[in-house]
C-alpha positions in Angstrom: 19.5 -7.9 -11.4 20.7 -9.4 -8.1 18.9 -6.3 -6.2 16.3 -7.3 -3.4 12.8 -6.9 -5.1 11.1 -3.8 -4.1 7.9 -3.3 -2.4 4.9 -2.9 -4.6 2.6 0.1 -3.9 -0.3 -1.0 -2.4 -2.3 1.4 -4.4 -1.9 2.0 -8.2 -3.6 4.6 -10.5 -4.3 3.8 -14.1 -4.1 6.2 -16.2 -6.8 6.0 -19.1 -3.9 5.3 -21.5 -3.0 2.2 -19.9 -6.6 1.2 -19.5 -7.5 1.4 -23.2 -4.5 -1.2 -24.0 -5.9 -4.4 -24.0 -2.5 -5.9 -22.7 -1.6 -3.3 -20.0 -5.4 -3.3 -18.7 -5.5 -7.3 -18.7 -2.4 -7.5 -17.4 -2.8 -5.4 -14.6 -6.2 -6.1 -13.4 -5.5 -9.8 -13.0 -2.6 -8.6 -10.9 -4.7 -6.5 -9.2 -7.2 -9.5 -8.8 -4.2 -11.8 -7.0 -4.0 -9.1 -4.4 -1.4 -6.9 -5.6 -2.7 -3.8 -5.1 -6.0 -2.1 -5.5 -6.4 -0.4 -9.0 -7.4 2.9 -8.9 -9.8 5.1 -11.7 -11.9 8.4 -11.8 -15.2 9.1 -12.9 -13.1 11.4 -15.6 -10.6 8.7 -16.3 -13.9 6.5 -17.1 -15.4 8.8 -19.4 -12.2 8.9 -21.3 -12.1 5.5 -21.9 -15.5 4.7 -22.7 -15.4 7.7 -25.6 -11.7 6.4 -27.1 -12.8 2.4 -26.5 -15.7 3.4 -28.9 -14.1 5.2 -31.0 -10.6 3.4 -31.3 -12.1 0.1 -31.7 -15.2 0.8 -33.7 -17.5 -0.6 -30.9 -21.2 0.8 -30.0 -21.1 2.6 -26.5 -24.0 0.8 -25.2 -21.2 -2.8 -25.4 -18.6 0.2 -24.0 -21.2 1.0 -21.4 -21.8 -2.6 -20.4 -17.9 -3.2 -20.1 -16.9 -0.6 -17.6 -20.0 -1.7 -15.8 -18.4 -5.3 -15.1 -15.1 -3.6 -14.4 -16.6 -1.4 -11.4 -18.6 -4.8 -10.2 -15.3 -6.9 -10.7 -12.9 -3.8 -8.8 -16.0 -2.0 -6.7 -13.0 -0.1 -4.8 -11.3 1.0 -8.1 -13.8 4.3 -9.1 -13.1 7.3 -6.9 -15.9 8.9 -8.5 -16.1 12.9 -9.1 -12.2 13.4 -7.6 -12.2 17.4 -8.5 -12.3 18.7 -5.5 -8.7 17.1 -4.8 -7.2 19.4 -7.8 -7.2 22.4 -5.6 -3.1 23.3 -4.2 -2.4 21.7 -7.9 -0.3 24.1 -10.3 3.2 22.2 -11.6 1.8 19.3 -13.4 -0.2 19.9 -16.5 -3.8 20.6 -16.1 -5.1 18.2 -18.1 -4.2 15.4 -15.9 -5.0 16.8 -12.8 -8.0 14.8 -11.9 -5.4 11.6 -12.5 -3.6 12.8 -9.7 -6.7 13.6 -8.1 -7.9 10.2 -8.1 -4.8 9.0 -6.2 -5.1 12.0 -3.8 -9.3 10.4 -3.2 -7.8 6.9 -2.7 -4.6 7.9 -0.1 -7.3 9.4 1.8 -9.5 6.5 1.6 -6.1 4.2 2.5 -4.0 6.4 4.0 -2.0 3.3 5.6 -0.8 2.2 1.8 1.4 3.6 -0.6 0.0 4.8 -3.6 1.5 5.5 -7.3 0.4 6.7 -11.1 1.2 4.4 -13.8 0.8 6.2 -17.2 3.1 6.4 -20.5 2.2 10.1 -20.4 5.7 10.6 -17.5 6.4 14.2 -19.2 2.8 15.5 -17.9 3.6 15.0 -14.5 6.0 16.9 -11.9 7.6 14.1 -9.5 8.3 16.9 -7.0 4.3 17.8 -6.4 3.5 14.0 -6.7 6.1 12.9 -3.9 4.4 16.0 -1.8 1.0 14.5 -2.2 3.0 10.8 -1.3 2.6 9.9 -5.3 5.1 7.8 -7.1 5.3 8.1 -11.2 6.0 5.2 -12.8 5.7 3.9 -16.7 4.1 0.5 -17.3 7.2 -1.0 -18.5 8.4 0.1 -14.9 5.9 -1.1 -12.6 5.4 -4.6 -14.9 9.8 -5.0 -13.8 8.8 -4.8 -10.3 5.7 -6.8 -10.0 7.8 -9.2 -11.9 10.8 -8.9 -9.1 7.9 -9.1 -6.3 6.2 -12.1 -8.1 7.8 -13.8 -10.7 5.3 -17.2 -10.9 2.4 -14.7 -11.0 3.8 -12.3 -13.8 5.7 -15.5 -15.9 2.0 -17.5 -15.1 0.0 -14.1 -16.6 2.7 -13.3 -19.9 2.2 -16.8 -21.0 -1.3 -16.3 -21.1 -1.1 -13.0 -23.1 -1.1 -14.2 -26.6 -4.3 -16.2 -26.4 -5.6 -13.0 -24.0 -5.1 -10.9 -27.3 -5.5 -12.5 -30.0 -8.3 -11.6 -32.0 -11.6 -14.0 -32.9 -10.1 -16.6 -35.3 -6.4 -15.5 -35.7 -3.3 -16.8 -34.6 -1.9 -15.4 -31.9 1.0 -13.6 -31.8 4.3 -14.1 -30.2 4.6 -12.8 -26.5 7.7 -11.2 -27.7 5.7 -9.3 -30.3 3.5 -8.2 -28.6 5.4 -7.2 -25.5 7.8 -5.1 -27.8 4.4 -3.6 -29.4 3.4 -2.1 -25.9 7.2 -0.5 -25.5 7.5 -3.5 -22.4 11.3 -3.5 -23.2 12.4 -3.9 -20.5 10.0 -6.6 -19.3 10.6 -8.2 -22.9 14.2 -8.6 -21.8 14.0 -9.8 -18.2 11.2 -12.4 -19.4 13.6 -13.6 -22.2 16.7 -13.5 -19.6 14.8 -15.9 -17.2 16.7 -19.3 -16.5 
């Protein structure tokens, strides 16, 4: 509090953890759609979703399918497409998520004037040290929701207000913000919301 906001990166890889939470991808999308920055996928990181959407929420792949369609027409930057060939010189972070970090390598070199970052809530699978070498930030969501908060607070107040409606099932009554916020570990977004005059 009282500290200038910082800069946003200009370029922000979601990990398929974040995508497959209907808050965190809503929420950080319709940033992205303000201008923000330009979110950033894989191939790999689609084909993740798509199986755990289906699975997770009981939905045929074909209405799976037809969803990450609209979300490469909507964000036709966003997929990086087959990123494997920017593993290679990779060895400290774990294996498994090497094509996330992969996908930010594809899109520095695509906008190589911009700074880039991951944003997953899987922090212990990646080693800051190689991510800063490949010019990579590692941030959580709770993290990067605090500072596109600092850097826009009308946009982010504007976007949690519509969250509950966002949300809210077919038919049911929404939930409170605060409920939900605290459901997605936003804590610290919860409480800087809740702080605001």
């Amino acid at each position: 509090v009282g500290a200038a906001p910082r800069a946003l990166p200009g370029i922000l890889v979601l990990d398929t953890c974040v995508l497959l939470s209907n808050v965190l991808r809503r929420v950080f999308l319709r940033l992205a759609r303000h201008g923000c920055f330009i979110p950033v996928w894989s191939e790999r990181i689609g084909g993740e979703w798509r199986r755990n959407a289906s699975r997770i929420w009981g939905v045929p792949m074909d209405d799976i399918e037809a969803q990450w369609a609209e979300l490469q027409q909507a964000f036709p930057q966003a997929c990086q497409g087959d990123v494997s060939h920017h593993e290679s010189g990779l060895h400290r972070s774990d294996p498994k998520d090497w094509h996330v970090i992969a996908a930010g390598r594809s899109a520095k070199g695509r906008h190589p004037a911009r700074t880039a970052a991951i944003v997953t809530r899987n922090m212990k699978d990646f080693n800051r040290t190689e991510l800063r070498g490949y010019g990579l930030a590692l941030h959580d969501p709770d993290d990067m929701l605090v500072r596109c908060y600092a850097a826009h607070p009308e946009l982010v107040s504007a976007l949690l207000q519509e969250v509950p409606n966002l949300v809210a099932a077919a038919g049911q009554v929404p939930d409170r913000l605060e409920i939900i916020l605290k459901r997605e570990r936003l804590f610290r977004l919860n409480r800087l919301y809740g702080s605001r005059p």
